[in-house]
C-alpha positions in Angstrom: 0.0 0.0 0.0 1.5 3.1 -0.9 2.4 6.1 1.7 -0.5 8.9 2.5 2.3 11.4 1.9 3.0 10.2 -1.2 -0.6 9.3 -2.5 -1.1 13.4 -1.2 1.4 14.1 -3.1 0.3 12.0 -6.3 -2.9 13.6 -6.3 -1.5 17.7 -6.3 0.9 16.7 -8.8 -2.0 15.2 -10.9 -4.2 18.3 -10.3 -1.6 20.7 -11.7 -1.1 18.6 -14.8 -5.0 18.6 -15.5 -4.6 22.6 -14.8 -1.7 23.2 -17.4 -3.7 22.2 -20.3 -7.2 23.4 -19.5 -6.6 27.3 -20.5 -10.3 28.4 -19.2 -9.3 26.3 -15.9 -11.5 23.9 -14.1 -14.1 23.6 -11.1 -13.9 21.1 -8.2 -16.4 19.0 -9.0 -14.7 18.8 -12.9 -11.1 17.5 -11.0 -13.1 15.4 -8.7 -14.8 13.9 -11.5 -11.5 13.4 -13.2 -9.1 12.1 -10.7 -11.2 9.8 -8.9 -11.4 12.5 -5.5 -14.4 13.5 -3.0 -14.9 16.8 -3.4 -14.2 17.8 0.1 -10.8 16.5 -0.9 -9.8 18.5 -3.5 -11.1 21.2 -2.0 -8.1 20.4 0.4 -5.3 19.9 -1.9 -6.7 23.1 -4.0 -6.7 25.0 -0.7 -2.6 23.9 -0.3 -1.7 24.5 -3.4 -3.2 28.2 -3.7 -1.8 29.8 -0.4 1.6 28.6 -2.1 0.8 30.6 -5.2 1.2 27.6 -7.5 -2.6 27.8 -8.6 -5.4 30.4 -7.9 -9.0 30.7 -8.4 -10.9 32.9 -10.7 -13.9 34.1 -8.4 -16.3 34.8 -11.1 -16.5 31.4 -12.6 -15.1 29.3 -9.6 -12.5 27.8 -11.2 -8.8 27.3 -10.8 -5.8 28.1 -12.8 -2.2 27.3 -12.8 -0.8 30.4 -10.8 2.3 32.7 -10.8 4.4 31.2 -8.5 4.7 28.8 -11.9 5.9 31.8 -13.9 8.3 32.6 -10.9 10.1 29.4 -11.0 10.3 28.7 -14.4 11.8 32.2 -14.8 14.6 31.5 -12.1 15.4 28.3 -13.6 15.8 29.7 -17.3 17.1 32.5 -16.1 20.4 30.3 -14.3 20.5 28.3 -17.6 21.0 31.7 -19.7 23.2 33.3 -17.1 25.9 30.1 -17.2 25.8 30.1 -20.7 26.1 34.0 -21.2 28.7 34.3 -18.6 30.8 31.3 -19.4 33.3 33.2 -22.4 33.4 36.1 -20.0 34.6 33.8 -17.2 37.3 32.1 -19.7 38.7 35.5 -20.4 39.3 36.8 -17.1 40.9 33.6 -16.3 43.4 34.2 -19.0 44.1 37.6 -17.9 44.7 36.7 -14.4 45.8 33.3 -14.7 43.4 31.8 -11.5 40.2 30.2 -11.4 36.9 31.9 -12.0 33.6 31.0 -10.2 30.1 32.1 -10.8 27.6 32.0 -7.6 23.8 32.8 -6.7 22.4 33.1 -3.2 20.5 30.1 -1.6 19.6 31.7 1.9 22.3 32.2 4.2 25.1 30.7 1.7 26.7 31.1 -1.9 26.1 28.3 -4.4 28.9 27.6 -7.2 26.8 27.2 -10.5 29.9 27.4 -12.8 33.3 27.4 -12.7 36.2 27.6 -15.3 39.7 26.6 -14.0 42.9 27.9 -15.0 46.2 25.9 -16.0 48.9 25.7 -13.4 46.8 27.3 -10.9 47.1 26.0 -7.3 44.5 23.4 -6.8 41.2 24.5 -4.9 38.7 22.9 -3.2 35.5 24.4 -4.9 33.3 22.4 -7.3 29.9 23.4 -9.1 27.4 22.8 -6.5 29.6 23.4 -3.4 28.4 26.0 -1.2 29.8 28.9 1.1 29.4 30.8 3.6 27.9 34.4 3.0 30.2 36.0 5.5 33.5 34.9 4.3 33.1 34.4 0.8 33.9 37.8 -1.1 31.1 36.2 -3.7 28.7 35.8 -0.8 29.7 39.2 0.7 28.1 40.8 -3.3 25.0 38.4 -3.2 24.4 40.4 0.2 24.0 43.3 -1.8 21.1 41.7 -3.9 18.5 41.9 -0.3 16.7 44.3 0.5 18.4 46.2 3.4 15.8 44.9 6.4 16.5 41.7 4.5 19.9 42.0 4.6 20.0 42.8 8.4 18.0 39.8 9.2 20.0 37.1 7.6 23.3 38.7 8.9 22.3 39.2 12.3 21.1 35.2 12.3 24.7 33.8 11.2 26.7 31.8 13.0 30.4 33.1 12.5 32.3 30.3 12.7 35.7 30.5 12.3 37.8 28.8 9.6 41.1 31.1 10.0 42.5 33.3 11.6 41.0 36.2 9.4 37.7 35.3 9.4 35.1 37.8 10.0 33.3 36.9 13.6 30.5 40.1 14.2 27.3 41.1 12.1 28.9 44.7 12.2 32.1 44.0 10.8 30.1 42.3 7.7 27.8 45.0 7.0 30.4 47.2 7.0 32.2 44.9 4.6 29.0 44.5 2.2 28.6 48.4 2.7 31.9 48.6 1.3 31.3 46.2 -1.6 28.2 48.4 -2.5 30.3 51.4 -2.7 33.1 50.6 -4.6 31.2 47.7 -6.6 33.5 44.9 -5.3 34.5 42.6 -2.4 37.3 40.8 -1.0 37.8 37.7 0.7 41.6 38.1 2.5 42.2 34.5 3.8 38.4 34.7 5.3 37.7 31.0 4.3 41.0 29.0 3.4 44.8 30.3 4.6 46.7 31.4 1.8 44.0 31.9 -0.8 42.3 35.4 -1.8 39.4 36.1 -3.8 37.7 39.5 -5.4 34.1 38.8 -6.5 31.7 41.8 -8.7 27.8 41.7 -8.4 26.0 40.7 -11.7 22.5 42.4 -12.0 19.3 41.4 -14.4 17.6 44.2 -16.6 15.3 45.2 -13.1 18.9 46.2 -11.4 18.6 43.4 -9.1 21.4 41.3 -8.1 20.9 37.8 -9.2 24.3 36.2 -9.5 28.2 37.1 -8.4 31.6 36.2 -10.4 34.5 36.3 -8.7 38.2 35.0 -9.0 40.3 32.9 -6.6 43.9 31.9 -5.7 47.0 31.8 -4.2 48.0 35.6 -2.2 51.1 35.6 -3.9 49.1 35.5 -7.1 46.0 37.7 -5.9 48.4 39.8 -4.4 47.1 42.5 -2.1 49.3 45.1 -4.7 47.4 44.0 -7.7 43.5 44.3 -6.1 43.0 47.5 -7.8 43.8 46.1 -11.6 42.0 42.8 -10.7 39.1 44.4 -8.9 39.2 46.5 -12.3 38.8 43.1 -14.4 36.6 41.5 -11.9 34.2 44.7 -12.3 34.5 44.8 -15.9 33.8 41.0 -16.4 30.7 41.2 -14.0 29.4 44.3 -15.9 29.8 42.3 -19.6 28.1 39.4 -18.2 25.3 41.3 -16.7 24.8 43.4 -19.9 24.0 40.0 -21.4 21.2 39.6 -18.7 19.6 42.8 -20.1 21.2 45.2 -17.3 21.2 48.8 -18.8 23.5 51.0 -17.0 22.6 54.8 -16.4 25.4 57.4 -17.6 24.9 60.9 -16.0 26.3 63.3 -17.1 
């Protein structure tokens, strides 16, 4: 006998099909009829499945529809499909110009997730991989993400971290990292010095969508000697540039004044 859960489950799933190809919608009796469901049932599972945006009901017909929250998914998941692919030759060249390993991260709560990554030859091996994720608060690619929250947003999620310590330079207080993404917002940049692994540095540029909104970070990675506190400013410069390419691609239109 199968699991309640799953039978639950079966049923919503089976619901939202029937909803994606009935463009006028349907009523509860009509998806009773269809699945095989009481009507007090469905009622339920309609009830679920509307607070969480995913269908809604047309009052003047009492029907339901396939709702936004649809649109809202779909959109995030094209959206990271078109970013990889537009940022990937923009990622390739800023590895060449620096000669260290590239990454490309969104935000997933309170960390930074690696969606892409192009390595660089003879670079010092690194422990990232597409998929790994990072702490917000000693990442400089999670320290830009920041920047995409709204501020009471922002506060929130910083003032809830746990500041673990994984060296010596790690940042350990809320204020010293909202001074740090303050930073980043003024002069379009971060910096991880050490934060997360001993002898590597990293300098990450927000990438914004055509609304202005922050929706993904690139950065660059590697040894200090490399990433040399002396050369932040011309790879800061490159970082900025690449981030600004890649989110051109993503329809951001950037304001001259003059």
């Amino acid at each position: 006998m199968a699991d309640k859960g799953v039978q639950t489950l079966d049923r919503a799933l089976d619901i939202i099909e029937m909803l994606s190809i009935e463009r006028e919608g349907l009523g509860v009796t009509e998806i009773g009829s269809r699945i095989g469901l009481h009507k007090s049932t469905v009622h339920r599972l309609l009830n679920s499945l509307a607070e969480r945006g995913y269908i809604e009901k047309e009052a003047r017909y009492s029907t339901y529809k396939l709702g936004l929250k649809f649109i809202e998914i779909s959109s995030l998941y094209l959206n990271k499909l078109e970013l990889k692919t537009e940022a990937l030759p923009y990622m390739r060249r800023l590895v060449e110009a620096v000669g260290q390993p590239a990454h490309l991260a969104i935000l997933d709560g309170r960390e930074a997730v690696y969606i892409e990554k192009v390595e660089a030859l003879n670079s010092i091996r690194m422990y990232s991989q597409i998929g790994r994720r990072v702490p917000v608060y000693c990442s400089a690619i999670g320290k830009v993400l920041l920047l995409g929250l709204k501020p009471k947003e922002r506060e929130d999620v910083v003032r809830g971290l746990q500041f673990s310590k994984f060296t010596k330079k790690t940042i350990d207080s809320a204020e010293k990292l909202l001074c740090e993404i303050e930073h980043a917002g003024n002069c379009g940049w971060s910096l991880d010095d050490e934060e997360h692994e001993a002898g590597i540095r990293c300098i990450a540029a927000p990438i914004r969508d055509y609304t202005l909104k922050v929706i993904a970070a690139v950065s660059v990675s590697g040894d200090l000697k490399i990433i040399a506190p002396e050369r932040d400013s011309e790879i800061s410069g490159l970082v900025t540039e690449t981030a600004r390419c890649i989110s051109r691609r993503m329809g951001y239109f950037e304001k001259v004044i003059s």
